[in-house]
C-alpha positions as CSV (number, residue, x, y, z in Angstrom):
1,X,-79.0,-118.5,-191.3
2,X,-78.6,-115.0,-189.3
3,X,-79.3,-112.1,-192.2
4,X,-77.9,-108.6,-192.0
5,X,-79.4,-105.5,-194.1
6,X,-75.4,-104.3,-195.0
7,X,-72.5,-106.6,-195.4
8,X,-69.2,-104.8,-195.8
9,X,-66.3,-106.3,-197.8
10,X,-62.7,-105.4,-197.3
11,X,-59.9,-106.7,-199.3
12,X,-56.4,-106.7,-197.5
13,X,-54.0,-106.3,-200.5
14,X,-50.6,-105.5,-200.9
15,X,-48.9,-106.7,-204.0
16,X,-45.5,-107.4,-201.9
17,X,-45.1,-110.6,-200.5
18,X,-44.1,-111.0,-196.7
19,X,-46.3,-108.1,-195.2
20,X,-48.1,-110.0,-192.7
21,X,-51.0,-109.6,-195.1
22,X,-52.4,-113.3,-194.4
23,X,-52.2,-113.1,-191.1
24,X,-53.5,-109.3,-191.1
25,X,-56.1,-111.2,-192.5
26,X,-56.7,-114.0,-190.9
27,X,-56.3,-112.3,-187.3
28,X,-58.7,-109.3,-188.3
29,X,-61.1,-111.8,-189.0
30,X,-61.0,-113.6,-185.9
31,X,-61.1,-110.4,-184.1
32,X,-64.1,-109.5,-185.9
33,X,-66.0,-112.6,-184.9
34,X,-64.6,-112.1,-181.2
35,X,-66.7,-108.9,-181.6
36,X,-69.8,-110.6,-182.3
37,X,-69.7,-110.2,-186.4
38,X,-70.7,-113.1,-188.9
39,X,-67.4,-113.0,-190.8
40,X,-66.0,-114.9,-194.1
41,X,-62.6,-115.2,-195.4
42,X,-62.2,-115.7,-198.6
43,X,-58.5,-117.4,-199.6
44,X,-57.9,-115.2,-202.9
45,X,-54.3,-116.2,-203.2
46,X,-53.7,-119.8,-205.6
47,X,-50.8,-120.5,-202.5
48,X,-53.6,-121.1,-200.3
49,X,-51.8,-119.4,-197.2
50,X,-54.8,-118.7,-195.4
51,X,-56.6,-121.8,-195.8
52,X,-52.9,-123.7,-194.5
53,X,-53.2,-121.4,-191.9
54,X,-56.4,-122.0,-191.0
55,X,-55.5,-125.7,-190.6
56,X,-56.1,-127.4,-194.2
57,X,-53.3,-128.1,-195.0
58,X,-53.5,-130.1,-197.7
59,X,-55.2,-127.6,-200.2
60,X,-55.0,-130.1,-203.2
61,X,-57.3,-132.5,-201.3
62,X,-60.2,-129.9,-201.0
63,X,-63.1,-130.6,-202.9
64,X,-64.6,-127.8,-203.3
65,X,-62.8,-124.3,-203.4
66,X,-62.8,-120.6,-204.6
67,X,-62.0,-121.8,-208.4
68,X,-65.1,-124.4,-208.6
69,X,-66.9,-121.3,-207.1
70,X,-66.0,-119.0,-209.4
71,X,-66.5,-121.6,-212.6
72,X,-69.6,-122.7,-211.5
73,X,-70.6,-118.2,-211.5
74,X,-69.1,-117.9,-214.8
75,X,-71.2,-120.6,-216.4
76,X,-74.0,-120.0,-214.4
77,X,-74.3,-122.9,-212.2
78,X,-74.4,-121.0,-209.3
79,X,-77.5,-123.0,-207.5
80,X,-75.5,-123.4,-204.5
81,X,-73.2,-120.8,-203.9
82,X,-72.5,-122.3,-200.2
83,X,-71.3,-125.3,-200.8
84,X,-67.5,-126.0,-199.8
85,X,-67.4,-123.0,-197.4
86,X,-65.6,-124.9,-194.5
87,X,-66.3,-123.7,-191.0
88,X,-63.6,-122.5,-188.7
89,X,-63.6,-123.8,-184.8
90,X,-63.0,-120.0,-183.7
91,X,-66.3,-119.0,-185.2
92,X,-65.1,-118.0,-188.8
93,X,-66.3,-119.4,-191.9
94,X,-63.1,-119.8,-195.2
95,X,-63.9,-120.4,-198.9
96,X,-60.5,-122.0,-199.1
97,X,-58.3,-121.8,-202.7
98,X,-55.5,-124.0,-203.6
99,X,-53.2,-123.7,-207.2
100,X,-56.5,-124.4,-209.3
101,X,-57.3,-120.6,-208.8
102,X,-53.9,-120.2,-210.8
103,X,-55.6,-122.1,-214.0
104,X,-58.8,-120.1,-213.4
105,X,-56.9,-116.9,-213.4
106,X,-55.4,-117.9,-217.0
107,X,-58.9,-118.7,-218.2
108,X,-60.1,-115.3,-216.6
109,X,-58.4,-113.4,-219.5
110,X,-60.9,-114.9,-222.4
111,X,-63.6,-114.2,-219.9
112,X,-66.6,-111.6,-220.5
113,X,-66.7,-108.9,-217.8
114,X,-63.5,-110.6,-216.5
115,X,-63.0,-108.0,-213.5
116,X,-66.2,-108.7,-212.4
117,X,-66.3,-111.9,-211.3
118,X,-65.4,-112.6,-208.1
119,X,-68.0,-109.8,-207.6
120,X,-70.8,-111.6,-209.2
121,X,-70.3,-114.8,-206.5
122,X,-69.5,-112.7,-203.8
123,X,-72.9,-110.5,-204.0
124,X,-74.7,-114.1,-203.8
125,X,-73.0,-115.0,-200.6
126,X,-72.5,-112.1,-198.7
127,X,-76.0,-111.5,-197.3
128,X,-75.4,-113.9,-194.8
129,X,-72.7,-111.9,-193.0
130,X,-71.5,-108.6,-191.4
131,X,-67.9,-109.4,-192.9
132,X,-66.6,-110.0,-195.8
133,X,-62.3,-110.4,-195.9
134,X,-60.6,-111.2,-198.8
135,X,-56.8,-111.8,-199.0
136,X,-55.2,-111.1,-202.3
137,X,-52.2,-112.6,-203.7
138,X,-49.1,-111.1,-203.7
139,X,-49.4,-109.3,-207.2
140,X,-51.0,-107.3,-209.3
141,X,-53.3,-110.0,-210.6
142,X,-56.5,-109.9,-212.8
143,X,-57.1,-111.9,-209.5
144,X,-56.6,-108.6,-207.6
145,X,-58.0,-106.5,-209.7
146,X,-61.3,-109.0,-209.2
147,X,-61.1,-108.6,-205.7
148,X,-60.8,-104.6,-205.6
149,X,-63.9,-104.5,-207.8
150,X,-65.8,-106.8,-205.2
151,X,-64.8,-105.2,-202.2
152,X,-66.1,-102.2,-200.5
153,X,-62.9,-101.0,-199.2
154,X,-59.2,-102.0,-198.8
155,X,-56.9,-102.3,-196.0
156,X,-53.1,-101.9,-197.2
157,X,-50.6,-103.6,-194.5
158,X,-47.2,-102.4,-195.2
159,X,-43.8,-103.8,-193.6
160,X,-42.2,-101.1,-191.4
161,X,-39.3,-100.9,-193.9
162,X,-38.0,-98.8,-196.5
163,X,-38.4,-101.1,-199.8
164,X,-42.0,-102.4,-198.5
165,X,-43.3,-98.8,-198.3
166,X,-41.4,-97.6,-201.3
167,X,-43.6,-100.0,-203.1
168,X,-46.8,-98.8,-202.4
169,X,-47.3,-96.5,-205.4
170,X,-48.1,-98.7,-207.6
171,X,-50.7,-100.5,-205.3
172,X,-52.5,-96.7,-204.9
173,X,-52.6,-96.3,-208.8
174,X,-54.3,-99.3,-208.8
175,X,-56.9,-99.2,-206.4
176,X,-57.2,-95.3,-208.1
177,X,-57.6,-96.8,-211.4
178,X,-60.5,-99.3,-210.0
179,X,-62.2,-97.1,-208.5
180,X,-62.2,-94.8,-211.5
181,X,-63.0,-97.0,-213.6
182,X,-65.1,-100.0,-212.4
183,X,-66.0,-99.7,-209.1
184,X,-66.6,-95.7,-207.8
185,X,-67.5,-96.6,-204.1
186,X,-63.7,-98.1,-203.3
187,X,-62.0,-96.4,-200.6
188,X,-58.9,-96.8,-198.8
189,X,-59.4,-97.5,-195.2
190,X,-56.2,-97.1,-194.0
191,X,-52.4,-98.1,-194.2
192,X,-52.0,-100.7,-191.5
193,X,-47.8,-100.5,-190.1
194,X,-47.1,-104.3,-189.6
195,X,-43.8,-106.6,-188.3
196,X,-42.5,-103.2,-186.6
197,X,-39.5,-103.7,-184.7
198,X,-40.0,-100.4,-182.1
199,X,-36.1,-100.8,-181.4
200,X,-35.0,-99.7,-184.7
201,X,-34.8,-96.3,-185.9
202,X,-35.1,-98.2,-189.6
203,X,-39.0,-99.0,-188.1
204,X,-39.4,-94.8,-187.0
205,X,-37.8,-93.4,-189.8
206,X,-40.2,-96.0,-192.4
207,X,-43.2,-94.2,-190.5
208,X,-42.1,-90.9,-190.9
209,X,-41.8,-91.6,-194.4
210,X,-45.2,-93.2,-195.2
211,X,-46.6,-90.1,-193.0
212,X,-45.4,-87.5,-195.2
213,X,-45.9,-89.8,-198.5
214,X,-49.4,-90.4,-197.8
215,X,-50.3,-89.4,-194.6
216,X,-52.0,-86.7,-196.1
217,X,-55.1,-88.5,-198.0
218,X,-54.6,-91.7,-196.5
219,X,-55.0,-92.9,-193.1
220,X,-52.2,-94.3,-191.0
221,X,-53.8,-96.7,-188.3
222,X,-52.8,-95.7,-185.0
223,X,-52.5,-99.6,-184.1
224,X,-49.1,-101.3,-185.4
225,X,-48.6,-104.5,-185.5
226,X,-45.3,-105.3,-183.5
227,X,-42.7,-108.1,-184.4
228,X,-43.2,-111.6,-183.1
229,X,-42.2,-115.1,-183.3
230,X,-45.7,-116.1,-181.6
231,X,-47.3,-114.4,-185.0
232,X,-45.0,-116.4,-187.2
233,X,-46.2,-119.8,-185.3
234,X,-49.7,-119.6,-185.4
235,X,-49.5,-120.5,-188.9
236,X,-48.4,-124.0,-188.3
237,X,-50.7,-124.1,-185.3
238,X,-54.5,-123.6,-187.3
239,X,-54.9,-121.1,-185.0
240,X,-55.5,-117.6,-185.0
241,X,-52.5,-115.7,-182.1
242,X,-55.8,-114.9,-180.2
243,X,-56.4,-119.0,-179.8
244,X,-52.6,-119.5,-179.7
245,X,-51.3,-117.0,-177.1
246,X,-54.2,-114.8,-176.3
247,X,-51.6,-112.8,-173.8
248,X,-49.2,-111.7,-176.7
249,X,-48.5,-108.0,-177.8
250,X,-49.6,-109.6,-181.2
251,X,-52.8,-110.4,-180.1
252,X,-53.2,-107.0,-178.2
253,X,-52.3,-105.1,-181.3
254,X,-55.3,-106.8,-183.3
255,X,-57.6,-106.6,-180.8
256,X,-56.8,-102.5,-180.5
257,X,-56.7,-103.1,-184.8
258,X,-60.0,-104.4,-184.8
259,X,-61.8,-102.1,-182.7
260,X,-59.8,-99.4,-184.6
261,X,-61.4,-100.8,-187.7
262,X,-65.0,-100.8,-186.3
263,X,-64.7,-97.3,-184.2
264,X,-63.9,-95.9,-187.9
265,X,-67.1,-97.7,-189.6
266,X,-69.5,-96.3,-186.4
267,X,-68.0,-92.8,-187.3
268,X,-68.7,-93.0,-190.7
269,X,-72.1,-94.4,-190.6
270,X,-73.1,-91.8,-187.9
271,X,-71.7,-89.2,-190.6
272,X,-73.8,-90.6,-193.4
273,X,-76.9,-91.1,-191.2
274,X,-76.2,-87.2,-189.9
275,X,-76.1,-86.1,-193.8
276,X,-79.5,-87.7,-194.6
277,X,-81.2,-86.5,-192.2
278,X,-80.9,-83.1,-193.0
C-alpha cells in the first residue's frame, strides 16, 4: 500500500441540511484523486448520503461500516482497521455508515474521551493516504464534534441564500470552541458558495453579506459552485458529475474548487517551509 509522510484531513461540515455538503464532498474527493491524491471518504452522517451516492444503496446490508469501526476502537479491537473500506470505481476508497452510527452516537455520551474517537481510528488509517474527507451530518452532533477533533481543517459550504448564511454563527463558535479546547491546530479553510443561482440578485446580495460577515478572517473561495440539475442526478447515478457529465459547469466549478484547494495547501506549505528555514 502507497505511504505518504503527511496525510491531511478535512471535514466538510455545515450543520444545515441541503448545502450541497455531500456532494461538496463527494465531488472534492473525486477531484482530488483526478489529481493523482490517495483519497478516503469517510460517511460521517447515520443517513448514509454519501455511501447512496456512491452507489450502495442499500446501507443496512453493509457488513462492515463506520459504527463497527468505531466499536471495535473503543474496545480496543482495532487489529484491522481496514477492513470494510469499500473501494470506489473512480479511484476513491468510502468507509460507508448507515443508521447504526445513530446507536453509536447515543452510546458515545457514556464514553471515556468521547470527542476523541473518531480521532483515535482515523490516526490508524490515515497513513495510507494524501486525503482524508469526512462528511458530517447535518447537526451539531457529538458526531460532529468527533469529526472536528479528527480533522486538520474544515471546509464550510454554505447555500447562496439568506437563511443558509445567517446560520453560520453557530457552526464558527463551534469549530472556535474545538479548537480552543481540544484540538489547537483546526483551521478554517474557507467558506465554499454552493447551489448559486448567478441570475438572482438573492444569490449577489447573500455574497455580499457573507463578505462583510466574515470575509474578514475567513476565506471566501473564489470558485462557486453554480445550480444544476446534472449535480442533483449524480446521486442516483453512483457517480461523481465528473463520471456523469464531465462537460458540466458543475464539474468545471470542482475541478477550479479542487485546484483552488490544493494551490492554497502549496502556499501554505511553501510559507511554513520558508519560516523554518530561517
Amino acid at each position: 500500500m502507497f505511504l505518504t509522510k503527511q496525510t491531511k484531513v478535512i471535514a466538510i461540515c455545515n450543520q444545515k441540511g441541503g448545502v450541497g455538503k455531500t456532494t461538496t464532498a463527494l465531488n472534492f474527493g473525486v477531484g482530488l484523486a483526478n489529481e493523482g491524491k490517495k483519497v478516503l471518504l469517510i460517511d460521517c452522517d447515520p443517513q448514509g448520503d454519501l455511501t447512496t451516492a456512491l452507489g450502495w444503496r442499500n446501507t443496512d446490508e453493509l457488513s462492515v461500516t463506520l459504527a463497527d469501526k468505531l466499536v471495535e476502537y473503543i474496545e480496543e479491537r482495532n487489529k484491522n482497521p481496514t477492513n470494510g473500506i469499500l473501494h470506489h470505481k473512480e479511484n476513491i476508497d468510502l468507509l460507508p455508515a448507515n443508521l447504526d452510527l445513530s446507536a453509536l452516537e447515543l452510546s458515545l455520551v457514556n464514553t471515556m474521551s468521547r470527542e476523541t474517537v473518531l480521532k483515535g481510528y482515523v490516526n490508524s488509517i490515515k497513513t495510507a493516504y494524501d486525503y482524508v474527507v469526512i462528511d458530517c451530518m447535518p447537526s451539531l452532533s457529538v458526531l460532529t464534534v468527533n469529526a472536528l477533533v479528527a480533522a486538520d481543517s474544515v471546509i464550510i459550504p454554505v447555500q447562496s441564500q439568506f437563511l443558509a448564511a445567517k446560520g453560520m454563527t453557530q457552526l464558527v463558535k463551534t469549530i472556535s470552541k474545538v479548537k480552543r479546547q481540544i484540538n489547537p491546530s483546526l483551521k478554517i479553510d474557507g467558506i465554499l458558495l454552493t447551489l448559486v443561482d448567478g441570475r438572482t440578485n438573492l444569490s449577489k446580495s447573500t455574497k455580499e453579506a457573507i463578505v462583510n460577515d466574515y470575509g474578514k478572517y475567513l476565506k471566501i473561495f473564489d470558485t462557486q459552485i453554480p445550480m444544476g440539475i446534472k449535480a442533483a442526478e449524480t446521486a442516483i447515478s453512483g457517480k461523481s458529475i465528473f463520471a456523469y457529465d464531465k462537460n458540466s459547469k458543475v464539474a468545471k466549478a470542482y475541478v477550479d474548487f479542487t485546484k483552488e484547494v490544493l494551490k492554497l495547501e502549496r502556499k501554505e506549505k511553501n510559507r511554513l517551509q520558508s519560516e523554518q528555514a530561517r
